[in-house]
C-alpha atoms as an extended CHARMM CRD file, in Angstrom:
* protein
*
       218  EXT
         1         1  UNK       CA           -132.3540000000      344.0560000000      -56.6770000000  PROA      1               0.0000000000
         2         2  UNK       CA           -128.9080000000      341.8100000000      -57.2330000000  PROA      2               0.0000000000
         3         3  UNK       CA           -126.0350000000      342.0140000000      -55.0780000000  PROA      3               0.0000000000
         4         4  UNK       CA           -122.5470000000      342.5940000000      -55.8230000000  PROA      4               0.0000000000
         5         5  UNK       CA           -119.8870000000      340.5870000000      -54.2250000000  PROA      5               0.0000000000
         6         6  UNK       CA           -115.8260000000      340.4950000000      -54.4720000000  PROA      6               0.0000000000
         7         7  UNK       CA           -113.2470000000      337.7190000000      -54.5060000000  PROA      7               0.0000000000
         8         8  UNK       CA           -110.0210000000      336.8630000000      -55.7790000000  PROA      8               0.0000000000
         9         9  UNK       CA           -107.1910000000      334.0420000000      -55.8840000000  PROA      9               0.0000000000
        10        10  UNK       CA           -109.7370000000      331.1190000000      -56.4910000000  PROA      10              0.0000000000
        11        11  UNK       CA           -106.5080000000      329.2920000000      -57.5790000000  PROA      11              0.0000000000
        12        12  UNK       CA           -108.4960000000      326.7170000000      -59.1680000000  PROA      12              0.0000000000
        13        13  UNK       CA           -106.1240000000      323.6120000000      -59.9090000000  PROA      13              0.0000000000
        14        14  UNK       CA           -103.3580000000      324.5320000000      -58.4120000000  PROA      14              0.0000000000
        15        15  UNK       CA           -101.9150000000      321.5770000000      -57.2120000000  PROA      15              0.0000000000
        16        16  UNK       CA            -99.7440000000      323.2880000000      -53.7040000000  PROA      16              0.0000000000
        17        17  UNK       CA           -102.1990000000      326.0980000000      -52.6220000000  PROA      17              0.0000000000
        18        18  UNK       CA           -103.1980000000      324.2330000000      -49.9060000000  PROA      18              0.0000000000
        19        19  UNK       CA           -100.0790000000      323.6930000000      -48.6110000000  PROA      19              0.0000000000
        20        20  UNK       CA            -98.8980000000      327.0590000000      -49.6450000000  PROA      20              0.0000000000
        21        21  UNK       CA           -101.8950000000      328.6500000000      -48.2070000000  PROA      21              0.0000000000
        22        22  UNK       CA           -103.3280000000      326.5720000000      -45.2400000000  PROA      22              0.0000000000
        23        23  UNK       CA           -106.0520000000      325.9720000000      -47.0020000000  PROA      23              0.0000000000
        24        24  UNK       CA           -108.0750000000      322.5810000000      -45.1050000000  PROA      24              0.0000000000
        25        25  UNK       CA           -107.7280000000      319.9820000000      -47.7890000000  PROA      25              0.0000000000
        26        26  UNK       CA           -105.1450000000      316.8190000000      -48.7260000000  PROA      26              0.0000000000
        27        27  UNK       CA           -101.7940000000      317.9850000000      -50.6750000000  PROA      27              0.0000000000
        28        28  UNK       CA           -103.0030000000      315.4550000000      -53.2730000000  PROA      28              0.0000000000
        29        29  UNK       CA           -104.5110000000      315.3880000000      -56.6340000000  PROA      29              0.0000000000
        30        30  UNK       CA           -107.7950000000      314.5150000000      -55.1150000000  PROA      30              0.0000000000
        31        31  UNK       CA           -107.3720000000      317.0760000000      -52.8790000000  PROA      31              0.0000000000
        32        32  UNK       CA           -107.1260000000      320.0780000000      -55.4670000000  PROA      32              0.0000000000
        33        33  UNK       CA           -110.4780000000      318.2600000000      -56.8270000000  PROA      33              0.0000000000
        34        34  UNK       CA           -111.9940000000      318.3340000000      -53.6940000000  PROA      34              0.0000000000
        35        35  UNK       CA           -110.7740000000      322.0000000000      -53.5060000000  PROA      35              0.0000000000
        36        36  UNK       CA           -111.8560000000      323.2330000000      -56.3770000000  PROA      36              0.0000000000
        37        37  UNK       CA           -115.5310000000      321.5730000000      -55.4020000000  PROA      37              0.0000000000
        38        38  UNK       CA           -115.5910000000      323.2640000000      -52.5050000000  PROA      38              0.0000000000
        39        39  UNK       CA           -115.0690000000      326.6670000000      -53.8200000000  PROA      39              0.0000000000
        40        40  UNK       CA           -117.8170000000      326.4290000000      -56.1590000000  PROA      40              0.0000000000
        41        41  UNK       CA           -120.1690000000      325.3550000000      -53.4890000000  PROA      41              0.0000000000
        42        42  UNK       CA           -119.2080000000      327.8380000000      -51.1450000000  PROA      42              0.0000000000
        43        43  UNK       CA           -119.4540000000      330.2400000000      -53.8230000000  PROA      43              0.0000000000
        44        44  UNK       CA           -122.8730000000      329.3150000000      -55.4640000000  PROA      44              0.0000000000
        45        45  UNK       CA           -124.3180000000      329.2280000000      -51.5880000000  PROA      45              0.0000000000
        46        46  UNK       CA           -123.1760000000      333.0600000000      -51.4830000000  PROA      46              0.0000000000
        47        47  UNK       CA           -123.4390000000      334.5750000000      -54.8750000000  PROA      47              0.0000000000
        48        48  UNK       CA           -126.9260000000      334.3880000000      -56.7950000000  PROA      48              0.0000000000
        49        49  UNK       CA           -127.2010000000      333.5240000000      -60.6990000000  PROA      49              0.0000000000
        50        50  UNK       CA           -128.0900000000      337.3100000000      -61.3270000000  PROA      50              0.0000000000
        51        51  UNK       CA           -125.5180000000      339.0370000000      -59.0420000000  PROA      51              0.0000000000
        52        52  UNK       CA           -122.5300000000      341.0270000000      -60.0210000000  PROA      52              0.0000000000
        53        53  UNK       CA           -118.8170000000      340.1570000000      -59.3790000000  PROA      53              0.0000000000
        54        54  UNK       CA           -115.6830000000      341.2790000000      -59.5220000000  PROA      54              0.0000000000
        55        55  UNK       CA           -112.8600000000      339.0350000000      -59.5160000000  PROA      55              0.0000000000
        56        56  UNK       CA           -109.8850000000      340.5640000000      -58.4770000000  PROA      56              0.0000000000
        57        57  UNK       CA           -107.3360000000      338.0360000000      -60.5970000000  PROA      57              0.0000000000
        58        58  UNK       CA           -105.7270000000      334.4070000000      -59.8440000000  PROA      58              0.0000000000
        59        59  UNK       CA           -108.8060000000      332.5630000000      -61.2810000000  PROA      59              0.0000000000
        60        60  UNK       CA           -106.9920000000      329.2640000000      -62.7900000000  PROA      60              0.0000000000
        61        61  UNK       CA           -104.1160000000      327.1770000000      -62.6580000000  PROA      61              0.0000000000
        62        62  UNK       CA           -102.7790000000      323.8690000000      -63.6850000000  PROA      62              0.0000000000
        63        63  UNK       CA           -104.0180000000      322.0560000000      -66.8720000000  PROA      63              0.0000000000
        64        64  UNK       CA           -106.1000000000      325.3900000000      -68.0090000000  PROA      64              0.0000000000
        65        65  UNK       CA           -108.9560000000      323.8080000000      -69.9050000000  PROA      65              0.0000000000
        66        66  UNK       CA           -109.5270000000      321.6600000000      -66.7070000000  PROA      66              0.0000000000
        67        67  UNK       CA           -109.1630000000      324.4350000000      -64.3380000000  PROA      67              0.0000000000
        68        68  UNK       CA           -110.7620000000      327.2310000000      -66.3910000000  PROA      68              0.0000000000
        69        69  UNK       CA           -113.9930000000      325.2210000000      -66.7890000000  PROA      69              0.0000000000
        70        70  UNK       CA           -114.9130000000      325.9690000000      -63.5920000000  PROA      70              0.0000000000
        71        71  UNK       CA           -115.8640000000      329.7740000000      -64.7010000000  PROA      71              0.0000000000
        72        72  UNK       CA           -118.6510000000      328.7290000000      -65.8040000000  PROA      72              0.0000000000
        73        73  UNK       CA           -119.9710000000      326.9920000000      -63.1990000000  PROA      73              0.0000000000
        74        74  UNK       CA           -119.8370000000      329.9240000000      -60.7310000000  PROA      74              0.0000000000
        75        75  UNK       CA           -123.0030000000      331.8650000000      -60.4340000000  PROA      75              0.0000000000
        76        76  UNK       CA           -123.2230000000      335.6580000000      -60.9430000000  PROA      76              0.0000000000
        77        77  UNK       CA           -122.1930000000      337.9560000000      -63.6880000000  PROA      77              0.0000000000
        78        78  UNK       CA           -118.2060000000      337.9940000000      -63.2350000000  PROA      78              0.0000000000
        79        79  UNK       CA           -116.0250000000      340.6850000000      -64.4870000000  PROA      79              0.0000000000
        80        80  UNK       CA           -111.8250000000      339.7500000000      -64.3270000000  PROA      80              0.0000000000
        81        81  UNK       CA           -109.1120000000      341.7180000000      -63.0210000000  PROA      81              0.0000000000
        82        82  UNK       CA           -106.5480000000      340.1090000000      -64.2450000000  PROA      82              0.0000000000
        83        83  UNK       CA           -103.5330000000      338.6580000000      -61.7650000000  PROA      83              0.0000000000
        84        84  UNK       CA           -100.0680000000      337.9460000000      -62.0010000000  PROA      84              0.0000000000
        85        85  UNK       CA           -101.3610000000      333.8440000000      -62.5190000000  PROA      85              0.0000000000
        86        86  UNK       CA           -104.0600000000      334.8540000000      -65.2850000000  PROA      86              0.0000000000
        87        87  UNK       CA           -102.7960000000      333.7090000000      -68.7300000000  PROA      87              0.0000000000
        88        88  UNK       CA           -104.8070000000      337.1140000000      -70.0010000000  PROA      88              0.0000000000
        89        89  UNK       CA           -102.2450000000      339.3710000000      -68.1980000000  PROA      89              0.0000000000
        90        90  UNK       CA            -99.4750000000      340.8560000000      -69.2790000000  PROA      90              0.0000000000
        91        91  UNK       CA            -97.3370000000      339.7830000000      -66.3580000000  PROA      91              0.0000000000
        92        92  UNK       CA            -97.9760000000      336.1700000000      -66.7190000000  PROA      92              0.0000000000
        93        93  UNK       CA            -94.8270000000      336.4280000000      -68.8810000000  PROA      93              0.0000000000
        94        94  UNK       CA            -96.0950000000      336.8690000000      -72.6530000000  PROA      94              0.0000000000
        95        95  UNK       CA            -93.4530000000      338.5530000000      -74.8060000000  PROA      95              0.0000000000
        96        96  UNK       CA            -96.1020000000      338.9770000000      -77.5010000000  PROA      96              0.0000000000
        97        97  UNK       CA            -98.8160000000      340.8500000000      -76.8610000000  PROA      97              0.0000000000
        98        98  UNK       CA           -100.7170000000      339.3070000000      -79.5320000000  PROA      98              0.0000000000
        99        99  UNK       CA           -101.6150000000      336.4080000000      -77.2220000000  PROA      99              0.0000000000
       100       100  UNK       CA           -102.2370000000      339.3230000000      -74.2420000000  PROA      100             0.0000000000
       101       101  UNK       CA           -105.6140000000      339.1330000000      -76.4730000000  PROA      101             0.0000000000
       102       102  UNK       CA           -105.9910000000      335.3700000000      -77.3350000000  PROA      102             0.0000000000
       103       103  UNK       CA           -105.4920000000      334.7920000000      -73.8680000000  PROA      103             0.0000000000
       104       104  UNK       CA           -107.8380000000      337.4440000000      -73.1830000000  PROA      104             0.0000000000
       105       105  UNK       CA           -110.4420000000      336.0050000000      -75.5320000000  PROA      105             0.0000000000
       106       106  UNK       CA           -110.1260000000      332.9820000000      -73.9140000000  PROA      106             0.0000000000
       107       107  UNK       CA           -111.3490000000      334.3120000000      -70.5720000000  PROA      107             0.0000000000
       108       108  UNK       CA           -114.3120000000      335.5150000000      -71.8660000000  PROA      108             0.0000000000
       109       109  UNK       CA           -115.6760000000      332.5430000000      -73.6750000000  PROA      109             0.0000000000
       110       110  UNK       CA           -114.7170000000      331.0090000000      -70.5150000000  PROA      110             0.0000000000
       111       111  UNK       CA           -117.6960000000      332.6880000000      -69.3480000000  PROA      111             0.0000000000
       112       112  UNK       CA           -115.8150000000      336.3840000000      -67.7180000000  PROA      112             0.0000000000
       113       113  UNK       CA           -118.0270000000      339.1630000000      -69.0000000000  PROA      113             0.0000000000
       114       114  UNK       CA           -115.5190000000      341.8780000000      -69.1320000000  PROA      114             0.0000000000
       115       115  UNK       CA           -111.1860000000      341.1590000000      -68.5920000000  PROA      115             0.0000000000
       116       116  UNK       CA           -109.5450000000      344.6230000000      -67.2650000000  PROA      116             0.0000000000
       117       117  UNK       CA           -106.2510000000      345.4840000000      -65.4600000000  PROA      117             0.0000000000
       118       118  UNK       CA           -107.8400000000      347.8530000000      -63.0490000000  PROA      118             0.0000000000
       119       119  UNK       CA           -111.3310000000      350.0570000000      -62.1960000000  PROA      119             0.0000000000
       120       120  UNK       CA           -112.6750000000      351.9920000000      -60.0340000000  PROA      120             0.0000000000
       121       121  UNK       CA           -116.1620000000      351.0640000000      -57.9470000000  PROA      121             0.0000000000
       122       122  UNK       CA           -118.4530000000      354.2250000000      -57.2100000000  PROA      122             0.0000000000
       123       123  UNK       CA           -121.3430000000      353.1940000000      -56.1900000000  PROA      123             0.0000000000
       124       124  UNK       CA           -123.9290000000      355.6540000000      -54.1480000000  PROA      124             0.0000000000
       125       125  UNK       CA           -123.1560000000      352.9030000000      -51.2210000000  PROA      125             0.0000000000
       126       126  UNK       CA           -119.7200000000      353.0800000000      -51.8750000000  PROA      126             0.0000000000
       127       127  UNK       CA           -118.5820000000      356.3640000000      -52.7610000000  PROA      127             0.0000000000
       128       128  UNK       CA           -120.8850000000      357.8630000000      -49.5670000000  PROA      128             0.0000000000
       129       129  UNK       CA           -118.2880000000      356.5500000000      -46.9340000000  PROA      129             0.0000000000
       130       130  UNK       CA           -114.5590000000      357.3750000000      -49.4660000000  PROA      130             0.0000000000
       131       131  UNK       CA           -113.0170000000      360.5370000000      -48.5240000000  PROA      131             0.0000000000
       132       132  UNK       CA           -113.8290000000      363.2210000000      -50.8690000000  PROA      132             0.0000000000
       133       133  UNK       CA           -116.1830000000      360.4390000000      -52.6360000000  PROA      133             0.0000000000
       134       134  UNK       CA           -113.9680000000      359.1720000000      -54.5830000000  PROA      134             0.0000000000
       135       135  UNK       CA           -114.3430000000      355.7840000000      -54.7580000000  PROA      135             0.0000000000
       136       136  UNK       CA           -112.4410000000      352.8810000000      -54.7320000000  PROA      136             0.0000000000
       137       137  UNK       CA           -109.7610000000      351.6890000000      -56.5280000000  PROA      137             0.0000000000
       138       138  UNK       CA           -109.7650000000      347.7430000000      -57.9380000000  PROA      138             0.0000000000
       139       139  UNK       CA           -106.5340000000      346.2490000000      -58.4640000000  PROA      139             0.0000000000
       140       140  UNK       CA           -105.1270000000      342.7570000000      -58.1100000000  PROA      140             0.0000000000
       141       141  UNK       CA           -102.0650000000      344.0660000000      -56.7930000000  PROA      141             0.0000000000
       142       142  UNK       CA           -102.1470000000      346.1150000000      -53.1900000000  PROA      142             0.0000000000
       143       143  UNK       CA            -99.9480000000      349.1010000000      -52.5190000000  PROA      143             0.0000000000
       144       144  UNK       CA            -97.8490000000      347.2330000000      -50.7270000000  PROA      144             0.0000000000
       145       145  UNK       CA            -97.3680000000      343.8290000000      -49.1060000000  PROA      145             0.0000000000
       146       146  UNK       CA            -97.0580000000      339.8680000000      -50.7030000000  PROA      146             0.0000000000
       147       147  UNK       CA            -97.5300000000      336.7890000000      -49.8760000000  PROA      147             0.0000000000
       148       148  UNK       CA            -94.1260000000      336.1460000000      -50.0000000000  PROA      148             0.0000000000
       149       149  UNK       CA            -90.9370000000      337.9870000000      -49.0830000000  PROA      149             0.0000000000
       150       150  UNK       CA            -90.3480000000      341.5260000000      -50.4320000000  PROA      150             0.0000000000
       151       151  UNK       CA            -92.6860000000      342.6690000000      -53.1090000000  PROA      151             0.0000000000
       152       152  UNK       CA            -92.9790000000      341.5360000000      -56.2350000000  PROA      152             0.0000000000
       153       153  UNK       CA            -94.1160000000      343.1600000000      -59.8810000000  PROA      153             0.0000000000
       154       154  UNK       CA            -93.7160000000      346.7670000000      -58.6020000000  PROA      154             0.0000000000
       155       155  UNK       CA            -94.1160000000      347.7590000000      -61.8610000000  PROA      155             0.0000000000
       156       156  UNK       CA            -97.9580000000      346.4750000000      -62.0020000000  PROA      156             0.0000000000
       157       157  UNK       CA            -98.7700000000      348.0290000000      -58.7990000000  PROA      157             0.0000000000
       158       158  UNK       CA           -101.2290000000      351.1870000000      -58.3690000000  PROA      158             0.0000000000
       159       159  UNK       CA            -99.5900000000      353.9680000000      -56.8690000000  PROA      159             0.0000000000
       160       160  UNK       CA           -100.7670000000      355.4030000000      -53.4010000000  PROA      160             0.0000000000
       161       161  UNK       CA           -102.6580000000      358.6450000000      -53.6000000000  PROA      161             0.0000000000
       162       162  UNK       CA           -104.9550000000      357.8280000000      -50.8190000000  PROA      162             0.0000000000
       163       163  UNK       CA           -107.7710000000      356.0960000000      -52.0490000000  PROA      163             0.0000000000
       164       164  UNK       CA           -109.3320000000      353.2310000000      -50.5070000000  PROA      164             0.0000000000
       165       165  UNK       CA           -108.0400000000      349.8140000000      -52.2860000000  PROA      165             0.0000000000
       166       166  UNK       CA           -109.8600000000      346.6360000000      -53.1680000000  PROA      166             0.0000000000
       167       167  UNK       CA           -107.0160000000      343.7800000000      -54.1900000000  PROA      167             0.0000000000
       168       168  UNK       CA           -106.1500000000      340.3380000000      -54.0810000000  PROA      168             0.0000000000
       169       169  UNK       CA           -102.4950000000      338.8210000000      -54.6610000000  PROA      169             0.0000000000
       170       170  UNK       CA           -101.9740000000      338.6830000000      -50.6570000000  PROA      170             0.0000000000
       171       171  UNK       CA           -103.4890000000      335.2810000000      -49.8430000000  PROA      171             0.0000000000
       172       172  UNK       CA           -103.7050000000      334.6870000000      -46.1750000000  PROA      172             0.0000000000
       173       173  UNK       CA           -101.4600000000      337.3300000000      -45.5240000000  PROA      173             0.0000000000
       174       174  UNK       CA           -104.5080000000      339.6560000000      -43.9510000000  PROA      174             0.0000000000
       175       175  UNK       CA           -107.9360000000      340.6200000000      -44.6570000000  PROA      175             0.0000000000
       176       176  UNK       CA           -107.3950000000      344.5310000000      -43.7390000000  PROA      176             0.0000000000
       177       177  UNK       CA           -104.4660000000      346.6280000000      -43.5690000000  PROA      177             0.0000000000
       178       178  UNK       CA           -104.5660000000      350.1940000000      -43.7590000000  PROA      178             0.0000000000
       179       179  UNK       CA           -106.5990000000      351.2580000000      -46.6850000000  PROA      179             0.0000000000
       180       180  UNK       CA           -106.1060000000      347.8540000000      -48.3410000000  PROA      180             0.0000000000
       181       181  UNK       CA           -109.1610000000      345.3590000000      -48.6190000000  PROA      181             0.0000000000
       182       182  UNK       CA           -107.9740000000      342.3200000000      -49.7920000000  PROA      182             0.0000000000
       183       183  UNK       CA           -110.6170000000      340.0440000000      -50.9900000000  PROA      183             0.0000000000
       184       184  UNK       CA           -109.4110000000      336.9840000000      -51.5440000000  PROA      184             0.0000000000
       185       185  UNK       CA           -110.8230000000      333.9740000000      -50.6520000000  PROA      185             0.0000000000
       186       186  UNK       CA           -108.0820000000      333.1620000000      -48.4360000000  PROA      186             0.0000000000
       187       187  UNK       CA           -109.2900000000      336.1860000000      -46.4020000000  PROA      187             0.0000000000
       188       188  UNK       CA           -112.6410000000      334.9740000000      -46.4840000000  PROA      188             0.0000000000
       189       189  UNK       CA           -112.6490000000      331.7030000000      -45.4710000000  PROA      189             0.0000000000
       190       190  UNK       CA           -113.5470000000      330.5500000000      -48.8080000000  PROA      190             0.0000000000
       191       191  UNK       CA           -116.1630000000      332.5710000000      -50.1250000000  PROA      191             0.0000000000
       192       192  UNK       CA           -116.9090000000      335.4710000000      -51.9580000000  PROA      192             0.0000000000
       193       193  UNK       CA           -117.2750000000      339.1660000000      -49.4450000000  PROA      193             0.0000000000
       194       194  UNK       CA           -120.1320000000      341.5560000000      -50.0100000000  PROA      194             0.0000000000
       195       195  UNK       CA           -120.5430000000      344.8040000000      -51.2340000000  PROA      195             0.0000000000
       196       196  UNK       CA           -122.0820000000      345.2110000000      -47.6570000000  PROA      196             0.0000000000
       197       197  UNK       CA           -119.2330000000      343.9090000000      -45.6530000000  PROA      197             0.0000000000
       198       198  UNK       CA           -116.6550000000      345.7550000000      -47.8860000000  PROA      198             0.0000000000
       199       199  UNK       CA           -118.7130000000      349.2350000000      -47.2080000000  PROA      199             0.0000000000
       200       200  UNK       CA           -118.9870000000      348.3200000000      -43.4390000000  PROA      200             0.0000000000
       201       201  UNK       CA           -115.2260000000      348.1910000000      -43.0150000000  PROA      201             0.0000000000
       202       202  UNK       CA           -114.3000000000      351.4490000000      -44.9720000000  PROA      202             0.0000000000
       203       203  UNK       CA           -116.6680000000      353.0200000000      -42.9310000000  PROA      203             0.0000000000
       204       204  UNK       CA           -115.0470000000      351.7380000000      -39.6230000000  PROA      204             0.0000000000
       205       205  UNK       CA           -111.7710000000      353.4960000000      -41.5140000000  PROA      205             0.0000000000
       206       206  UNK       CA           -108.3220000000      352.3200000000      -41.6400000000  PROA      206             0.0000000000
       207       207  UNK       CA           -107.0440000000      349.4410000000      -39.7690000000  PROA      207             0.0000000000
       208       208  UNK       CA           -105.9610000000      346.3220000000      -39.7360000000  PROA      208             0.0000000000
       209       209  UNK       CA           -107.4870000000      342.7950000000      -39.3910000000  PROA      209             0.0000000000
       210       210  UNK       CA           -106.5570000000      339.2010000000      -39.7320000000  PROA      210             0.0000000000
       211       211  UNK       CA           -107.9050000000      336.6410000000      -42.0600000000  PROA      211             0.0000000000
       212       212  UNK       CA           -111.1000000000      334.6480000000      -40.9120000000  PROA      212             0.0000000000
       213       213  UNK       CA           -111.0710000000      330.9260000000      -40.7530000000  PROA      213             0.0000000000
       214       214  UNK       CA           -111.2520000000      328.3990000000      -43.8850000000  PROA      214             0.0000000000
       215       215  UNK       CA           -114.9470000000      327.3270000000      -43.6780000000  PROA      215             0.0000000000
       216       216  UNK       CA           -115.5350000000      326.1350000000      -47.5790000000  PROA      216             0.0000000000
       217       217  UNK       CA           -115.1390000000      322.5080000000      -47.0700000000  PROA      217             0.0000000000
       218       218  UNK       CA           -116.9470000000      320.1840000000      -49.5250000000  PROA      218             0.0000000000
């Protein structure tokens, strides 16, 4: 039986997430190389070639045909969310949709197997500890929250009708607040978060909890 697994805001070539993000490696050009090394490890020791995951947006940055070449290195059978930083979404800036869908296109021969804005997990593991079964609700974007002051692209946001959420965007910001999973691999020191880990906190209900320690070094 495969797994499934969650992550988000790889940020792969982006020369000052690091800095931006305390993530542990040099502020140099080598340094985003050593990065981006490190996050496939991390994430090739944790995900298997079969399993399924959901990538909750941010995947690439910098020169794009470096830094999207990574995709395909990263075991497991992804599916894209897209972010605010993916060149597939619609807030990236694009005032013609026609290259919403190059773009798009793009991401999937990149190796993505499916490019969406939002879903909706509802598992039998999942949807037996969500009120009223429901499910949960994947987004890029939390409720509410940034990693920067005030919060931006309201407009991109999924409103609050009390479901349990499953986002990214937030960096280090925390790993847990409220209803809000964010599974980014800021949150995660570096790696990818389990179906199992994701049920485990839902089920201890809402809360809030800090981001573990960076442990994906190369």
């Amino acid at each position: 039986m495969n797994d499934q697994f969650h992550s988000s805001d790889l940020h792969f070539g982006h020369a000052r997430i690091a800095e931006f993000s305390g993530r542990p490696f040099p502020h140099t050009p080598d340094g985003v190389l050593e990065m981006n090394e490190a996050i496939v490890d991390a994430w090739n020791a944790t995900v298997g070639p079969h399993d399924l995951v959901w990538v909750h947006g941010d995947v690439a940055m910098g020169t794009i045909v470096d830094s999207l070449g990574y995709i395909a290195r990263l075991n497991g059978v992804l599916h894209l969310i897209r972010g605010n930083h993916d060149r597939c979404s619609h807030q990236y800036g694009h005032r013609n949709p026609a290259k919403v869908a190059e773009w798009t296109e793009r991401y999937l021969e990149a190796g993505f197997a499916s490019v969406t804005d939002t879903a909706t997990l509802a598992t039998d593991q999942v949807v037996a500890v969500t009120p009223n079964r429901e499910g949960v609700l994947m987004t890029h974007f939390p409720y509410e929250g940034d990693s920067q002051e005030g919060d931006r692209y309201s407009q991109a946001r999924p409103r609050d009708e009390g479901a349990w959420l499953l986002h990214g965007h937030v960096h280090e910001a925390w790993r847990q607040r409220g209803r809000q999973i964010n599974v980014g691999i800021d949150a995660w020191g570096g790696r990818p978060v389990s179906i199992d880990e994701i049920v485990e906190l839902i089920a201890a209900g809402p809360r809030d909890l800090a981001p573990l320690p960076w442990s994906a070094t190369h």
